[in-house]
C-alpha positions in Angstrom: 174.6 163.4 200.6 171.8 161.4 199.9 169.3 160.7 202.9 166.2 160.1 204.0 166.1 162.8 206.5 165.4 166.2 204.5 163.5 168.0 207.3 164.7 168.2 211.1 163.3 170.2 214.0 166.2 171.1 217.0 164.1 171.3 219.8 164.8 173.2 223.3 162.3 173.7 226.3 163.5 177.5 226.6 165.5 180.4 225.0 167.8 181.8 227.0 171.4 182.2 227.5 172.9 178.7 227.6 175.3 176.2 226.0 172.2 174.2 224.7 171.0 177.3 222.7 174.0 178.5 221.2 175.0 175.2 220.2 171.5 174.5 219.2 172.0 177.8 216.7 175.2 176.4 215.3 173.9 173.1 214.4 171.3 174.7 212.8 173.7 176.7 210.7 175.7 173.3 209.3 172.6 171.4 208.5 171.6 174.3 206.6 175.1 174.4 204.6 174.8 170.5 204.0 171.2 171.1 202.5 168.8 170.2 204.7 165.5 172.1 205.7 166.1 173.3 210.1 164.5 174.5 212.1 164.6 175.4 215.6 161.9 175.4 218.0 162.0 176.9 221.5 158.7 175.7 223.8 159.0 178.8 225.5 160.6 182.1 225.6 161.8 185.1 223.8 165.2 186.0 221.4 167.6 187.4 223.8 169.7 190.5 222.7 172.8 188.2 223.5 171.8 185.9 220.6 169.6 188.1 217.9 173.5 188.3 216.3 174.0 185.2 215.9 170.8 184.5 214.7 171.1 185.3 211.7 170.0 183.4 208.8 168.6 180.6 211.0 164.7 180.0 210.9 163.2 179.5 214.3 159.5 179.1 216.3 158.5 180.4 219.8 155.8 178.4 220.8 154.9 180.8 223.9 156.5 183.5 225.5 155.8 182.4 229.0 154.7 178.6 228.5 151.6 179.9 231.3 148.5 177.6 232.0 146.3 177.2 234.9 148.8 174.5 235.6 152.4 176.4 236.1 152.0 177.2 239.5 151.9 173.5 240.0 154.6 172.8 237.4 156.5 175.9 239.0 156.3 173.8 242.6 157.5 170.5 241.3 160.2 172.4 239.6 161.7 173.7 243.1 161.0 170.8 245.2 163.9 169.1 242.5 165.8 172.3 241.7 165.4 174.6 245.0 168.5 177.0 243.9 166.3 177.5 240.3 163.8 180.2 239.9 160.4 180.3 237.6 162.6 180.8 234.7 163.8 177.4 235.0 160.7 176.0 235.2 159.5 172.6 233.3 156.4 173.2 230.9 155.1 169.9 230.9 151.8 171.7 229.3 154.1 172.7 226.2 156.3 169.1 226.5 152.3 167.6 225.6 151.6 170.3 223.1 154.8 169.3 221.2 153.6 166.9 218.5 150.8 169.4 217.8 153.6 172.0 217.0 155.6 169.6 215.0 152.6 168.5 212.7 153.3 172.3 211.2 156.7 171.8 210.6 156.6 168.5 209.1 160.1 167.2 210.4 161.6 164.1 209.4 163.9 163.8 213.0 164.0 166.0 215.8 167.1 167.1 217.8 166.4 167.4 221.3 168.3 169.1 223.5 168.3 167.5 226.8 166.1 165.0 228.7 162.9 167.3 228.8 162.8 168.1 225.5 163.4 164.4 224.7 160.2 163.7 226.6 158.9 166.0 224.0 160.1 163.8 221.1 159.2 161.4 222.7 155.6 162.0 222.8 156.0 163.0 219.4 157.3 159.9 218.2 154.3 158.3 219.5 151.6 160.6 218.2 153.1 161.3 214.5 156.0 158.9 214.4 159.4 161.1 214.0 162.4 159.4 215.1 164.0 162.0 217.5 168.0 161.5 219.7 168.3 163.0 222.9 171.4 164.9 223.3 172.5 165.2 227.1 174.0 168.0 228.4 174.4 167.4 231.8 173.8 164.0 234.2 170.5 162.6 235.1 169.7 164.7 238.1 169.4 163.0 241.5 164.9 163.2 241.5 165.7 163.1 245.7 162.2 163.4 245.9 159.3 160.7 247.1 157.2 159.1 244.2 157.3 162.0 242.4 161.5 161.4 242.0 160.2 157.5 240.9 158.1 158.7 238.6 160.8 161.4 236.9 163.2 158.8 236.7 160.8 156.3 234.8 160.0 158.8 232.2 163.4 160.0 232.3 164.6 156.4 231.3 161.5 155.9 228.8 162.7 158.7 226.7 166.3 157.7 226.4 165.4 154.3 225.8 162.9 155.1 222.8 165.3 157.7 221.1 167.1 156.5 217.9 170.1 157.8 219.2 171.4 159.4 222.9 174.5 161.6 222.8 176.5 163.0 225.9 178.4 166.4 225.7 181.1 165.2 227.8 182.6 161.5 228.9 180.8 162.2 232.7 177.8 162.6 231.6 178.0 159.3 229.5 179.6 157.2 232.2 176.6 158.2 234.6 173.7 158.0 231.8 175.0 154.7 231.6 175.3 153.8 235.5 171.9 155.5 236.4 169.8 153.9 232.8 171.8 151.2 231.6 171.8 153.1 228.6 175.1 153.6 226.2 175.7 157.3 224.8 178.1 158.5 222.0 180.2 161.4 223.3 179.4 164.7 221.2 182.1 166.5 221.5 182.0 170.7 221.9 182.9 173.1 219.3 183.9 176.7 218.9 184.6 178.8 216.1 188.7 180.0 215.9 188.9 183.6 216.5 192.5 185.9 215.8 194.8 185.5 219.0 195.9 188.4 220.7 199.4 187.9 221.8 200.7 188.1 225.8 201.8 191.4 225.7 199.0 193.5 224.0 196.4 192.0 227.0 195.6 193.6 230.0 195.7 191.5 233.3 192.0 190.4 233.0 190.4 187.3 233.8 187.1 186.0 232.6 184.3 184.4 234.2 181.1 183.2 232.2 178.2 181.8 232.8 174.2 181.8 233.9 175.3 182.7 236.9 173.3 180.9 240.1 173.9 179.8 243.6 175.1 176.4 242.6 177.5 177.7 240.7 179.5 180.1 243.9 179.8 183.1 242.3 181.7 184.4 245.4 184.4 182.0 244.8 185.5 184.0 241.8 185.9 187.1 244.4 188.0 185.2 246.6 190.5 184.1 243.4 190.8 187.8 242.5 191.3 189.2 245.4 194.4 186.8 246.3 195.8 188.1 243.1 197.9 191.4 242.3 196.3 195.0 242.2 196.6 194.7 238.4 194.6 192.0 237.5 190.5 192.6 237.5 187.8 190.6 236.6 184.7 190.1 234.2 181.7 188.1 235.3 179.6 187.9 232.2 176.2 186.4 232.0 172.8 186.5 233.5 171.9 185.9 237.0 168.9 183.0 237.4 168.3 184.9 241.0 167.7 189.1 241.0 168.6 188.4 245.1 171.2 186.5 244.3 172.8 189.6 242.1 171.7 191.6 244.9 174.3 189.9 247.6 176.7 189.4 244.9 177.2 193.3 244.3 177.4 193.8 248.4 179.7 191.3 248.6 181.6 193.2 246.0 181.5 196.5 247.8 182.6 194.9 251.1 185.5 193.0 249.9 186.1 196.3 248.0 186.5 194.9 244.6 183.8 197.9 242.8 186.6 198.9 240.8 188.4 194.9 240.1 185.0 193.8 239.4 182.8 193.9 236.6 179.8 192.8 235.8 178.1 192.3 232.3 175.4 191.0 230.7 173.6 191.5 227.5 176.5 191.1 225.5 176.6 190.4 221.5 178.8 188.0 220.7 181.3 190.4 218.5 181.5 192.0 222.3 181.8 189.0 224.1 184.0 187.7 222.1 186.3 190.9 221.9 186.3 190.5 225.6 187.2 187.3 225.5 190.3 187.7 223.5 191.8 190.7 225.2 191.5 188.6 228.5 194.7 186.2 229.9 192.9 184.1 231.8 189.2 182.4 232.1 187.3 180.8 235.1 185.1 178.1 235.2 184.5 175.5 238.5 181.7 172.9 238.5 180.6 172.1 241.9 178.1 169.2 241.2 177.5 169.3 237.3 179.8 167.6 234.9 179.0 169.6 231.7 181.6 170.6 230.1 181.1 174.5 230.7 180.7 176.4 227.0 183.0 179.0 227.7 185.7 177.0 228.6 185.7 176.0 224.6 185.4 179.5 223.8 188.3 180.4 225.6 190.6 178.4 223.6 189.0 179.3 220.5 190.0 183.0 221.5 193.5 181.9 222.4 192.8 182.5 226.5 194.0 180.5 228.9 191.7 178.5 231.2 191.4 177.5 234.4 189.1 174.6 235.8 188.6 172.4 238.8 188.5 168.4 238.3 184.9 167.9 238.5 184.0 170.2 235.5 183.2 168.1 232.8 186.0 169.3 230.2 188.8 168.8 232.7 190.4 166.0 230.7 190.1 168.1 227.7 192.1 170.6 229.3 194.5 168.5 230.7 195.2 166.6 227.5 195.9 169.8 225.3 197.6 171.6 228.0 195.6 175.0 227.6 195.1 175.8 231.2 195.1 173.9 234.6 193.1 171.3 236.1 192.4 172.7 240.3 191.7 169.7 242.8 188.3 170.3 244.6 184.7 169.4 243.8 183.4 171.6 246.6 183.9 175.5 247.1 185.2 174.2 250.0 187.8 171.9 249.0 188.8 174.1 245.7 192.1 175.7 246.2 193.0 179.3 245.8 195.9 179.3 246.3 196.9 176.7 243.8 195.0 179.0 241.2 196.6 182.0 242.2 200.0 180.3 241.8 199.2 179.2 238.2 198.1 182.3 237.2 201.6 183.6 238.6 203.9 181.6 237.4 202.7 181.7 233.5 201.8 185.3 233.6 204.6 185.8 230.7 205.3 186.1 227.3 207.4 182.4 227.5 204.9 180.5 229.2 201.7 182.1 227.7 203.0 181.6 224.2 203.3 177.7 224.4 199.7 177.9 225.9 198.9 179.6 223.1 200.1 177.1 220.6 198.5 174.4 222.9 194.4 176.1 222.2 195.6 176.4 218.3 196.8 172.8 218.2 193.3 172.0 220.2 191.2 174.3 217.9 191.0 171.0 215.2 189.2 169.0 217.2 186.7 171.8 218.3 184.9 172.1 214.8 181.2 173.0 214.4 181.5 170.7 211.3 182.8 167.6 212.8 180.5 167.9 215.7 177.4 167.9 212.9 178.8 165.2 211.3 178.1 162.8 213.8 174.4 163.6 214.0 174.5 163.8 210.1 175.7 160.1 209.8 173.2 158.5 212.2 171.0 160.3 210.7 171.1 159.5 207.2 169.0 156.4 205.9 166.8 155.6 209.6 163.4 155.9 209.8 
């Protein structure tokens, strides 16, 4: 394919264990196939063991291991006063968002893929200093910048660098209904991918559920102790991912012991993604609520692509997905409050055999050609081909 664009940056703030990245990582691997020159950059950070796997064969840039400057402890503060339930981790590097176009100059790209708002601020400045076209793809709504002045400001910049992209995608239709109702600003829904794994069949699993995700106290992690506790004796649980919070990990495993779970319960982290994966297939059932993001939640993708069942609560971002390919349920509640255990223990109940979970099944193979890395690519590919 003939085009204009040879060289393209992905850009992402940090490198850690998240949708953004691995999809990030996946992208890069296609444009590489179609023959362009990618590369990813990651303003901050270090290659997780989870990911050094999958890795491979994709050229990449740290810009800084911990994004520091006389300034963080500033940037660390304005961070929480939006974000209270985030830790340093999460932190916004508006030094390295500056430093960008710097960066770039070494890399010479013709585009940049940015991975959320704060990196589009990054192409943003970019596109000013050296010119590169850059699209912004969202991966969750524009956040509600509660905050005096400092919220008026966020939002302006927010707006500036969706405005001046060449292109704004969202990952799910949510987050492009309120780009649009908070900006003014149409987005192209990108949709998720996964790659197909082999399908265990009903009756060589176990009665296990999995739960993944960066795991954090907007997300109710005791939630998931309450659903397997209402369940039989036989079924046990996963929680895979890493915990923004070491207190928060802390509580968790207490609350564990209390509810006497220990030996139901287990939690993993670090995991390649042969093992997660592995894990993922041998499970019956996977678990993912949104209680105030509309995202559409990685592993829920991943579950079908594995051939598990999934379960979700109306406010996640993939719910129609799931609905509309009948691989799992769609729970009623957009609070921890509101969600309702006992309609998810019932599910899990009544399709706990081989009838039932066969036609589910048949449902996430039926789903699995719409969940390609290829088409996903080729709809930054073609808007990308020919613009300057």
């Amino acid at each position: 394919m003939k085009s204009k664009v040879k060289n393209i940056v992905i850009l992402l703030r940090i490198f850690w264990t998240a949708a953004a990245q691995k999809i990030a990582i996946e992208e890069a691997k296609i444009l590489k196939i179609k023959g362009f020159r990618v590369t990813i950059i990651f303003l901050r950070g270090k290659v997780p063991d989870e990911y050094k796997e999958i890795l491979h064969g994709v050229d990449y840039y740290i810009a800084s291991e911990t994004g520091n400057s006389l300034l963080s402890p500033i940037y660390d503060y304005i961070t929480r006063l939006f974000r209270p339930d985030r830790s340093t981790e999460s932190r916004v590097d508006f030094n390295m968002i500056k430093r960008f176009p710097k960066i770039a100059r070494k890399f010479e790209p013709d585009y940049v893929i940015c991975h959320d708002q704060y990196s589009g601020l990054a192409g943003y400045y970019n596109l000013k200093k050296n010119g590169i076209p850059y699209c912004v793809i969202m991966h969750e709504r524009p956040p509600d910048f509660g905050v005096p002045i400092l919220g008026t400001i966020a939002r302006i910049y927010e707006k500036k660098t969706l405005k001046n992209a060449h292109k704004v995608y969202s990952m799910t239709e949510s987050i492009a209904k309120s780009v649009e109702e908070v900006h003014g600003i149409e987005t192209e829904v990108l949709n998720y991918a996964a790659t197909a794994q082999e399908f265990i069949p009903f009756k060589e699993k176990n009665d296990s559920i999995i739960a993944v995700s960066m795991w954090d106290r907007g997300r109710y992690p005791e939630i998931y102790l309450k659903i397997i506790s209402a369940l039989p004796l036989s079924f046990t649980l996963f929680m895979v991912g890493n915990w923004r919070e070491k207190s928060l990990l802390e509580e968790f495993r207490k609350k564990m012991t209390v509810m006497g779970l220990d030996k139901r319960v287990t939690l993993l982290s670090g995991l390649t993604e042969t093992e997660l994966v592995n894990i993922y297939r041998k499970s019956k059932f996977s678990l993912r609520f949104s209680f105030g993001e509309v995202g559409g939640g990685m592993s829920v993708f991943e579950s079908v692509s594995c051939g598990v069942t999934v379960v979700v609560n109306r406010k996640l971002g993939s719910s129609n997905f799931v609905e509309s390919n009948g691989v799992g349920a769609v729970i009623k509640g957009g609070s921890p409050e509101d969600l309702d255990i006992r309609d998810i223990t019932e599910f899990i109940t009544q399709v706990n055999n081989e009838i039932e979970y066969r036609k589910l099944q048949d449902n996430c193979r039926k789903a699995l050609a719409n969940l390609s890395w290829e088409k996903h690519v080729e709809t930054l590919v073609t808007d990308m081909v020919g613009k300057k």
